[in-house]
C-alpha positions in Angstrom: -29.5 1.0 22.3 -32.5 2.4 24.2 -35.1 0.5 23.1 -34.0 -3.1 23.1 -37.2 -5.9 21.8 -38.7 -2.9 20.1 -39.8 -4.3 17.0 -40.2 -1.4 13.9 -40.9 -1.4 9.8 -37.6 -1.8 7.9 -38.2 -2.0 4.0 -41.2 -3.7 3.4 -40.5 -6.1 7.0 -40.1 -6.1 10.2 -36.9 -5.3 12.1 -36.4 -6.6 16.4 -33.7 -4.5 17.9 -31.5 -6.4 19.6 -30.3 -5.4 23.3 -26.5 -4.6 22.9 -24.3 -4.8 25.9 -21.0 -4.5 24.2 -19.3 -1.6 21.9 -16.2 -1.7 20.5 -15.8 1.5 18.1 -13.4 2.5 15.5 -12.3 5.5 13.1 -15.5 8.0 14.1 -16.9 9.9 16.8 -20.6 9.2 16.6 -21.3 10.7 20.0 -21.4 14.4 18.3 -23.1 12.8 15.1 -26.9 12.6 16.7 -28.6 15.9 16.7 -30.0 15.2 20.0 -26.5 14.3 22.3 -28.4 14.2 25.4 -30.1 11.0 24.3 -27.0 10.2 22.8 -25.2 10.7 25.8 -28.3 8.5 27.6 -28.1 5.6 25.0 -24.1 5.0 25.4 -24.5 4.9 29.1 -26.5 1.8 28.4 -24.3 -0.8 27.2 -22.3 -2.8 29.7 -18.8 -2.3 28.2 -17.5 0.3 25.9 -14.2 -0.3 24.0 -12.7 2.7 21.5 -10.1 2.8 19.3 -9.0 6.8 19.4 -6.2 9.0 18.5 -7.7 12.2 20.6 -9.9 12.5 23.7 -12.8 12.8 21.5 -16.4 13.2 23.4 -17.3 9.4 21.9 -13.8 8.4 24.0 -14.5 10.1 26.9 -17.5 8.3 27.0 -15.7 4.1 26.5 -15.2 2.4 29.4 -11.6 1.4 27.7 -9.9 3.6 25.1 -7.2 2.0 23.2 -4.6 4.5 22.2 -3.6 4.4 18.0 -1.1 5.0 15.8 -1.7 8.6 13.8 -0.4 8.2 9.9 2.5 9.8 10.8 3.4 6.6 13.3 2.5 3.8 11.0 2.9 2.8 7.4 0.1 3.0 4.9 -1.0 3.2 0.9 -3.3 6.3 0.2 -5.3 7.4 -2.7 -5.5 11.0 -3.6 -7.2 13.5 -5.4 -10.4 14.1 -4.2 -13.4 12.3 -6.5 -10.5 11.4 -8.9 -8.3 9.1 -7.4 -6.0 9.9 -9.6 -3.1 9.2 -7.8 -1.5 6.4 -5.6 0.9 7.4 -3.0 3.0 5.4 -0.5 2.6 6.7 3.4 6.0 6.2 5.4 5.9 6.0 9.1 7.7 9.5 10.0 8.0 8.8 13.9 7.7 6.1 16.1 4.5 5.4 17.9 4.2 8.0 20.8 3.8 6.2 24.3 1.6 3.1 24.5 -0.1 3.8 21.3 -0.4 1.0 18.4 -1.9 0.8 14.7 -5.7 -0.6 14.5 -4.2 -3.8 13.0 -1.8 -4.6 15.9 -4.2 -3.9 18.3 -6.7 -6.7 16.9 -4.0 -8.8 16.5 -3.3 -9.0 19.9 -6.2 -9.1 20.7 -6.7 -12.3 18.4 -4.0 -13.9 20.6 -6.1 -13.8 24.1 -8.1 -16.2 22.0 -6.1 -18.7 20.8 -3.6 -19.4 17.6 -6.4 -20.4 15.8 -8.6 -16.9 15.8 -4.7 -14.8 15.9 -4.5 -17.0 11.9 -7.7 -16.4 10.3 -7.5 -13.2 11.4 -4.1 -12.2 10.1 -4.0 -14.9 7.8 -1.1 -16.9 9.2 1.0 -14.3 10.8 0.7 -11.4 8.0 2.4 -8.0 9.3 0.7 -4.7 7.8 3.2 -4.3 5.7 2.5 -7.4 4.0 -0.8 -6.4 3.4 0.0 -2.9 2.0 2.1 -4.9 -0.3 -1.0 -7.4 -1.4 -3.1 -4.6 -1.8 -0.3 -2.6 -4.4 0.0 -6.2 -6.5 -3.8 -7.0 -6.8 -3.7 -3.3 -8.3 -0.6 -3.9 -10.3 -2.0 -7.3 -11.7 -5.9 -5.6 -12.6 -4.0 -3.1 -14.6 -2.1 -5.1 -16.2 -5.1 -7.3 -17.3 -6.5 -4.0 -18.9 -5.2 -4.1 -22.1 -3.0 -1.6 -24.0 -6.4 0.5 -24.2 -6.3 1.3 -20.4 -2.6 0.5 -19.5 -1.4 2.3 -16.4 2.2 1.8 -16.0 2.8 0.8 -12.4 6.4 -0.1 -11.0 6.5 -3.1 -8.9 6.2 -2.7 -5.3 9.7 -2.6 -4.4 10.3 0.2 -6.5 7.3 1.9 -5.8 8.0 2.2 -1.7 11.5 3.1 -2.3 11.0 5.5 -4.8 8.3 7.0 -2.2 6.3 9.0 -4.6 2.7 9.3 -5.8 1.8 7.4 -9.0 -0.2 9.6 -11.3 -2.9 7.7 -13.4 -3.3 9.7 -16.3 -6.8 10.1 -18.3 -6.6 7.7 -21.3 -9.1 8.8 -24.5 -11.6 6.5 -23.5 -11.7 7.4 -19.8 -12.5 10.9 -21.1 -15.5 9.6 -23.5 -16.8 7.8 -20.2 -20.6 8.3 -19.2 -22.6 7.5 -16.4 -24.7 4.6 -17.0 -23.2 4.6 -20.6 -24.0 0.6 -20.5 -27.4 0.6 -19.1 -28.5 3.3 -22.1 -27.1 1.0 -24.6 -29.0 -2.3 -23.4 -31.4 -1.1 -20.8 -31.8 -5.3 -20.4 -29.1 -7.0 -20.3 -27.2 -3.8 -18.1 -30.4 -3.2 -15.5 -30.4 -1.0 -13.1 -30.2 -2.2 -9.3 -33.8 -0.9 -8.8 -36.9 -3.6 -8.5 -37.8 -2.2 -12.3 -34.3 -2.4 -13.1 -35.0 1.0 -14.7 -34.3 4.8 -13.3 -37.0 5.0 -11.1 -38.8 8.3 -9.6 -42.0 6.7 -8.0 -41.1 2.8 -6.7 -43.9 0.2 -6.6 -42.1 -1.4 -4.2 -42.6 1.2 -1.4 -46.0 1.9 -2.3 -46.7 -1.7 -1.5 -45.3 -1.4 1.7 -48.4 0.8 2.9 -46.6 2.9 5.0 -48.6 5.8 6.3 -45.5 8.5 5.2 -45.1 6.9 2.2 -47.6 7.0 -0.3 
C-alpha cells in the first residue's frame, strides 16, 4: 500500500507492487494484525475507497470508507465442522433470529452487489439464481457422494440432506481401524518416487538448493 512501483525479491524473482486504490475486506481485522498500527493506520489511509464486510465496529471498520453490516451465525443458516484438529463431526447451523436492522449474510450482499452489474455477472456468480441454502445443500451431497465412493472400508453412514437439517444434529464420524493405523507421509515412506514430496527434491528437505541459488544476502 505504501510503496506502490517498488519492485522487491520474491522466491527466486522479482515482485512490482502494484498501487491499490480500492479495498474491499472480509472476515478479519487486519488493522490490529501489524505490529506497527501506526503505519498500519498510515497505509489504509492510502487507498481511495475502503469497503468492509463487519459484524462489530472493529478498529479495521472504523477505518472503511463503507462498512457493510452482516449476518452473525445466529442470523443466517450455515453447515459447520467441529472438533478442533479432528473434524470429527458435521453439524447443521439454524438461523436462531432474524437479521438485526439492515444487516445481511456475506453471500446476499455480493449478490446484490452482482446485480448493479448486470444479469450476466448476478449468474456466474450465484450460478443461475442459487440461494445459500442451496449451496449448504450442494456442499452436504458432494460429502454424502465422496463417502459413499469410499468403500465398506471407510463407510461413514450419512443421512440424506433432508433428514440431516431436520433432524438438526451433529453427525459423528467415528475412527474406522485403518484411520487409526494412519501415518503422516505413510505413502511417501513407502515409494519415496512415485509419492514425492512437494519440495524441489521431492524429498524432506532441511537445507534447500533452491534458496541457496537465489543468492540472497540473509539466506545462505
Amino acid at each position: 500500500l505504501l510503496h506502490p512501483g517498488k519492485t522487491i525479491d520474491h522466491n527466486g524473482s522479482k515482485l512490482t507492487y502494484p498501487d491499490i486504490d480500492f479495498i474491499y475486506w472480509v472476515g478479519g481485522n487486519p488493522l490490529v494484525h501489524h505490529q506497527d498500527t501506526n503505519t498500519n493506520v498510515k497505509a489504509w489511509r492510502k487507498p481511495r475507497t475502503v469497503v468492509v464486510n463487519e459484524i462489530y465496529w472493529t478498529p479495521t471498520a472504523k477505518m472503511a470508507d463503507i462498512v457493510m453490516p452482516v449476518t452473525s451465525s445466529y442470523e443466517r443458516d450455515d453447515i459447520t465442522m467441529t472438533g478442533d484438529y479432528s473434524n470429527m463431526h458435521i453439524a447443521p447451523m439454524k438461523q436462531a433470529v432474524e437479521p438485526v436492522g439492515e444487516s445481511k449474510d456475506d453471500y446476499v450482499i455480493f449478490s446484490d452487489i452482482c446485480k448493479i452489474y448486470g444479469k450476466d455477472v448476478f449468474n456466474a456468480y450465484t450460478e443461475n439464481g442459487k440461494k445459500a441454502k442451496d449451496f449448504i445443500k450442494e456442499y452436504y451431497n458432494s460429502a454424502l457422494k465422496q463417502t459413499q465412493s469410499f468403500g465398506e472400508a471407510f463407510a461413514i453412514p450419512m443421512p440424506s440432506f433432508e433428514e440431516f437439517w431436520a433432524k438438526n444434529e451433529p453427525i459423528t464420524f467415528e475412527p474406522t481401524a485403518e484411520s487409526l493405523e494412519w501415518t503422516r507421509f505413510s505413502e511417501f515412506i513407502e515409494d519415496p518416487i512415485l509419492n514425492a514430496l512437494g519440495t524441489d527434491s521431492g524429498l524432506i528437505e532441511i537445507y534447500s538448493e533452491a534458496i541457496k541459488n537465489y543468492n540472497y544476502d540473509d539466506c545462505k
